[in-house]
C-alpha positions in Angstrom: 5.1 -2.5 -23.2 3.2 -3.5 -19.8 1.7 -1.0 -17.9 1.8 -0.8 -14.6 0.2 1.2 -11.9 2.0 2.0 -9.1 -0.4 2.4 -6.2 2.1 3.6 -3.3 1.0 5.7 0.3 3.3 8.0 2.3 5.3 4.7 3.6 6.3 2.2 0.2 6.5 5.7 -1.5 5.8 5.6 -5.4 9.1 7.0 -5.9 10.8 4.4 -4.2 9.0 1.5 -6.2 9.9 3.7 -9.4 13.7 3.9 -8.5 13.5 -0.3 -7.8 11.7 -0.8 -11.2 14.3 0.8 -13.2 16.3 -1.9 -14.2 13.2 -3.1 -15.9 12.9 -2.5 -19.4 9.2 -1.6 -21.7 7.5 -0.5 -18.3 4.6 2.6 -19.0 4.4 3.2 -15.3 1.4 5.3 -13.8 1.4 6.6 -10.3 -1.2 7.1 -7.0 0.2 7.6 -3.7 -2.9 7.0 -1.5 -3.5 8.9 2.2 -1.5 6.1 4.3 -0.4 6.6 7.1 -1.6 9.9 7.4 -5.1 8.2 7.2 -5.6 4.8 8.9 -6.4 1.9 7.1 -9.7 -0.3 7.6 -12.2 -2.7 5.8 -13.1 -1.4 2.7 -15.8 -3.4 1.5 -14.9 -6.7 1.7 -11.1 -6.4 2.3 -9.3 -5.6 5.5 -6.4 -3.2 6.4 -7.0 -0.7 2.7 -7.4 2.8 2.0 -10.4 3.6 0.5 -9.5 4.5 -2.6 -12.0 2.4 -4.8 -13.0 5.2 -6.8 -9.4 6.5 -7.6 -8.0 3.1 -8.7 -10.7 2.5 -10.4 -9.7 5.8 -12.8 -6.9 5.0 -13.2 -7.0 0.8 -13.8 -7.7 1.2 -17.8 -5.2 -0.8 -19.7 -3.1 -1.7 -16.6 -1.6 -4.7 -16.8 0.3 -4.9 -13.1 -0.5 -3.2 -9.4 1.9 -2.5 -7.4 0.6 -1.7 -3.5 0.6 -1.7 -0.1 -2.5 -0.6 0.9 -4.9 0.0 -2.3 -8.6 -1.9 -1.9 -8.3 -4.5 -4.6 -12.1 -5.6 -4.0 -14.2 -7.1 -6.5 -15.7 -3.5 -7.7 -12.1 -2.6 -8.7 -11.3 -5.8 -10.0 -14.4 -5.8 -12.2 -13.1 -2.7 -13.6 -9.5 -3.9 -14.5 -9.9 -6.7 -17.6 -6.7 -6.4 -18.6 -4.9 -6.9 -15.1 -2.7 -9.7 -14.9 -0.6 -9.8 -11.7 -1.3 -7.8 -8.5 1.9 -7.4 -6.1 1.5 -6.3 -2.8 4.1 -5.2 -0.8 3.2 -6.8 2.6 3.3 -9.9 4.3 0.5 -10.7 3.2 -2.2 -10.1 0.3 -5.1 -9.0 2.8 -6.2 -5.9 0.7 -7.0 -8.5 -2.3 -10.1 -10.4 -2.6 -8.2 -13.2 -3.6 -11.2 -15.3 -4.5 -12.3 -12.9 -7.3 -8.8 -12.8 -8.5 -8.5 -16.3 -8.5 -11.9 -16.0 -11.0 -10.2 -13.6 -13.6 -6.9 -15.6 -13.3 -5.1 -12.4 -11.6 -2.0 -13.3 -10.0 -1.3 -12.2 -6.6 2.2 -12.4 -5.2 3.5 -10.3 -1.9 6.6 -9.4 0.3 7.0 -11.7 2.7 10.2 -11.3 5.2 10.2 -7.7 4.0 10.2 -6.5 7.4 11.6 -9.1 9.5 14.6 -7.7 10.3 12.8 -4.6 11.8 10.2 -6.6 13.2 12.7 -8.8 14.8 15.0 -5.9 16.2 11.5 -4.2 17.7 10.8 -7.2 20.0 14.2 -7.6 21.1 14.1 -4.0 22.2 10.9 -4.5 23.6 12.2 -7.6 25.7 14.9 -5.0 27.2 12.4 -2.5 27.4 10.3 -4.6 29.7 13.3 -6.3 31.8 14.7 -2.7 32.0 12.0 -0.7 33.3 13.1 2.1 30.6 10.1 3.6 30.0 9.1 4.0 34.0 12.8 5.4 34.8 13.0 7.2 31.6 9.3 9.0 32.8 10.5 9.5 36.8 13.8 11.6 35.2 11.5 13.6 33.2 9.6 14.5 36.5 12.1 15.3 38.1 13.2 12.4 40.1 16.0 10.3 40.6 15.1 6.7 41.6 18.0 5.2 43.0 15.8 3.2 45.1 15.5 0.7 42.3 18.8 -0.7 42.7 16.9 -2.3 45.9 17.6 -6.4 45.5 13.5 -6.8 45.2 13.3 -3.7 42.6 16.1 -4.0 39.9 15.6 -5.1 36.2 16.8 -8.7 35.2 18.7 -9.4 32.0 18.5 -11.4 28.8 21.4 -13.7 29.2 21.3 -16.5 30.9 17.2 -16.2 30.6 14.8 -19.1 29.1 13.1 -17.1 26.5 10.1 -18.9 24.2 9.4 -18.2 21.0 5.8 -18.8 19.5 5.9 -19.0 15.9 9.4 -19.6 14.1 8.8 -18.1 10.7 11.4 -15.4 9.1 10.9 -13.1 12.2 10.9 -15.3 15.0 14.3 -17.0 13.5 15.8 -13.5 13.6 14.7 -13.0 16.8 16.5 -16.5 18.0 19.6 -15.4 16.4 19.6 -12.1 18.4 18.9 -13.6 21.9 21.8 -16.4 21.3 23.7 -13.6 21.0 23.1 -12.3 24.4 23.7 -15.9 25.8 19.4 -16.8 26.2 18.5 -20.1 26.1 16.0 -20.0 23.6 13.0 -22.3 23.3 10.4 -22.5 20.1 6.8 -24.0 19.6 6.2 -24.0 15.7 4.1 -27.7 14.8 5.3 -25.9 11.1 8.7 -25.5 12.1 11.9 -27.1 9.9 13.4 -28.3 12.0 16.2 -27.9 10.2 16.3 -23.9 10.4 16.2 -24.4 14.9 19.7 -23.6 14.2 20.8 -23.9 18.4 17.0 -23.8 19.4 15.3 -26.3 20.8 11.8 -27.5 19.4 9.0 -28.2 23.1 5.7 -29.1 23.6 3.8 -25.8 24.2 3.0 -26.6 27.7 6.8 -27.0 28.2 7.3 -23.8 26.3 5.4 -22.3 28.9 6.2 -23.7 32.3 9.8 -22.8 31.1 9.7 -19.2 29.9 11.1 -16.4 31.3 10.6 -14.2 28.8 7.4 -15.2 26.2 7.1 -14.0 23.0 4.9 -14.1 20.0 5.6 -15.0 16.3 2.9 -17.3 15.4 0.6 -16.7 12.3 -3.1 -15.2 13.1 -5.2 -18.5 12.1 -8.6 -20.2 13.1 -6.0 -22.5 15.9 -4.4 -19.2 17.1 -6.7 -16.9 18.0 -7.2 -16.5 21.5 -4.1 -19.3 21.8 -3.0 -17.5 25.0 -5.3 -16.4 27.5 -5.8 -16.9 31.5 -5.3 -20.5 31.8 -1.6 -20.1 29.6 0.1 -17.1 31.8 -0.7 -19.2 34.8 1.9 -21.6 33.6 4.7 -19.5 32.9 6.7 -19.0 35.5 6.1 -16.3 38.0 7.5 -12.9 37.1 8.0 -13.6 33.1 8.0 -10.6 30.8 5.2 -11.4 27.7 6.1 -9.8 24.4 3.4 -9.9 21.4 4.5 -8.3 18.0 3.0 -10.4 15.7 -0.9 -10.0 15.9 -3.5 -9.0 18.8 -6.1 -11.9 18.3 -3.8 -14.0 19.4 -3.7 -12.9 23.2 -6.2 -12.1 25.9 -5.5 -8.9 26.9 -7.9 -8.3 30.1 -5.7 -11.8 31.3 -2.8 -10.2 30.6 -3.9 -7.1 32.6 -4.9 -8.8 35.7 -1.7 -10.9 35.8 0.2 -8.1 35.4 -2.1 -6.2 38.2 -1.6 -9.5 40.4 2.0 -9.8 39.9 2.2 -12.9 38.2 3.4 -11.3 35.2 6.5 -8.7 36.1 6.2 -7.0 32.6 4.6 -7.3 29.1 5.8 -5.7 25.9 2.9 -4.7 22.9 3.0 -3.0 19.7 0.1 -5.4 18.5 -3.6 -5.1 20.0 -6.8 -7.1 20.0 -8.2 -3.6 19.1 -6.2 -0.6 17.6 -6.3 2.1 18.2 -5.8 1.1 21.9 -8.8 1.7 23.7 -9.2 4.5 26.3 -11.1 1.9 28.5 -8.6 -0.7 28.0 -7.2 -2.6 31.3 -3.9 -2.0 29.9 -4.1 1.5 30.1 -4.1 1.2 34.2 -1.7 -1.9 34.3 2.0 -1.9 35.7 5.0 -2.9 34.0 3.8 -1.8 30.8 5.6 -1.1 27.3 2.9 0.1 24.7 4.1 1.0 20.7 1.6 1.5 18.1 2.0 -1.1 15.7 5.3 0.5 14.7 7.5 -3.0 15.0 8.2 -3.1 11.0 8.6 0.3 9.9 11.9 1.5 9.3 13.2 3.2 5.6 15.0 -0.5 5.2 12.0 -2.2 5.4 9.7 0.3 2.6 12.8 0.0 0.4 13.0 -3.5 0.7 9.3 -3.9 -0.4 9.8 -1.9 -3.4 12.5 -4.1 -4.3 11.0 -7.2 -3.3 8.1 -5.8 -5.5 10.7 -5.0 -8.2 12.2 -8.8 -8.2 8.5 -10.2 -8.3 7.4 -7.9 -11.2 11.3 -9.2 -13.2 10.1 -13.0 -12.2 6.5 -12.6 -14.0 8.0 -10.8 -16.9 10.4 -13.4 -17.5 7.8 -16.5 -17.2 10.1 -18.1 -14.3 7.3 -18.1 -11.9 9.2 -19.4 -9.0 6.4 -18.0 -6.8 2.9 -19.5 -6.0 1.2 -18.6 -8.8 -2.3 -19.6 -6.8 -3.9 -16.3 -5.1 -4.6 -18.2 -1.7 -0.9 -19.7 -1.8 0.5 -16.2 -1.5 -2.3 -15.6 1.1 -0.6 -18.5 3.4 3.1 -17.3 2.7 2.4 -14.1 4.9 4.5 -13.3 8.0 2.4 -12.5 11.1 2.8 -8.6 10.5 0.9 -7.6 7.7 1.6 -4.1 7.2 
């Protein structure tokens, strides 16, 4: 019989892990649905993006042989108090709630969900691109007040659209290539920086240089990993090669863009529009330049969460937990090798 503890939050719902586990047989499954997203995440100890539940796991970690979790702190307190765990699964992106180093020391396996929430991800920026080239949130707000704006159909004032455009794609992992497919779909050239990328996946994409990427995109948007070479990756000197009056759409992570830039390009005119549901800081700010910028479309770090995704997680979760059982071990069995495989969106 292997225990396992199901560690689930208001999102990847214990229940839904439970209903993807029940094709698994000899399971004694115990249960903790933590205060996400009701409560925010944060560092907890020495792990990012947890609930701080230490003390709770902790109660409930004797004899348990497997975690399941999204957001549970699996620090090296909790980890000291868990000798009979064997395999942590984590159903993100990314293991960023594990201190995979002390794992690593107790041999603790730590596998995730990458891809989980591409397809949501993916669908998000898309609708941010026509967010942005639309003006929908401005009209949307002006009918609400009462007004009726038919001076935007002015030559100088109206939207643009997505075919026909030069879009660029920073990043080509599981999300970006979704993204690609979408925009061929409404006739985009589409354009991809990735030094990682296969280039056998382009798929109708062409591979550039990223200065190219830049000087040619109309519409800019961001897939690329958050990594020692990314952070800051676009700032000032970047949006003053893109062509004048691109949109700029970032989903993946906030470090990777300077936001004061992209305020004053956007306050400038240089940029027409920009598109965010990721931020350098989050909550946004009530000081930040964005705030006070035009052509903004803000969303709160929302860009993966739909009931597909959660339910995909616990069954991602459900396939990883079937693979250890039955010794295949087809995924990286190495802590910091599921660290790597995340996608940009961690949640």
């Amino acid at each position: 019989m292997t225990r396992v503890l199901v560690a689930g939050d208001h999102f990847v719902t214990p229940a839904l892990v439970i209903d993807a586990l029940h094709r698994l047989a000899d399971l004694d499954i115990v249960t903790h649905t933590g205060p996400w997203p009701h409560t925010p995440f944060g560092r907890v100890n020495e792990v990012d993006e947890a609930s701080d539940i230490e003390d709770a796991l902790i109660d409930l970690l004797s004899g348990v042989d497997v975690v399941i979790t999204q957001m549970a702190p699996l620090t090296e307190r909790v980890l000291a108090a868990a000798p009979a765990l064997k395999l942590i699964v984590v159903t993100r992106g990314g293991p960023v709630n594990v201190n995979l180093a002390a794992a690593e020391a107790r041999g603790i396996e730590v596998r995730s969900t990458p891809g989980r929430n591409a397809v949501a991800a993916a669908e998000h920026t898309v609708a941010l691109m026509l967010a942005a080239l639309r003006m929908i949130p401005e009209t949307h707000a002006s009918v609400l007040a009462g007004q009726w704006r038919s001076d935007l159909y002015a030559l100088d004032a109206v939207g643009s659209e997505l075919g026909g455009t030069t879009a660029g794609l920073i990043g080509y992992g599981a999300i970006g290539r979704r993204v690609a497919r979408i925009l061929r779909a409404f006739d985009a050239t589409v354009i991809v920086h990735d030094p990682y990328a296969d280039p056998a996946t382009l798929d109708g994409a062409e591979a550039v240089t990223l200065d190219e990427l830049l000087s040619r995109s109309q519409v800019l948007s961001l897939h690329a990993r958050l990594t020692a070479e990314t952070v800051g990756m676009i700032g000032a000197k970047e949006l003053a090669q893109l062509p004048h009056g691109a949109v700029l759409v970032n989903s993946a992570r906030g470090g990777l863009l300077d936001y004061r830039a992209v305020a004053e390009a956007l306050t400038s005119g240089r940029l027409r529009a920009a598109a965010f549901d990721v931020f350098d800081v989050e909550p946004l700010p009530a000081d930040s330049p964005l705030r006070a910028a035009p052509g903004t479309v803000l969303t709160p770090h929302l860009a993966g969460a739909t009931v597909q995704t959660a339910r995909r997680a616990a069954e991602q979760a459900a396939d990883a937990l079937a693979t250890w059982l039955a010794g295949a071990a087809t995924s990286p069995a190495h802590p910091a090798a599921a660290a790597a495989a995340a996608e940009p969106d961690g949640r």
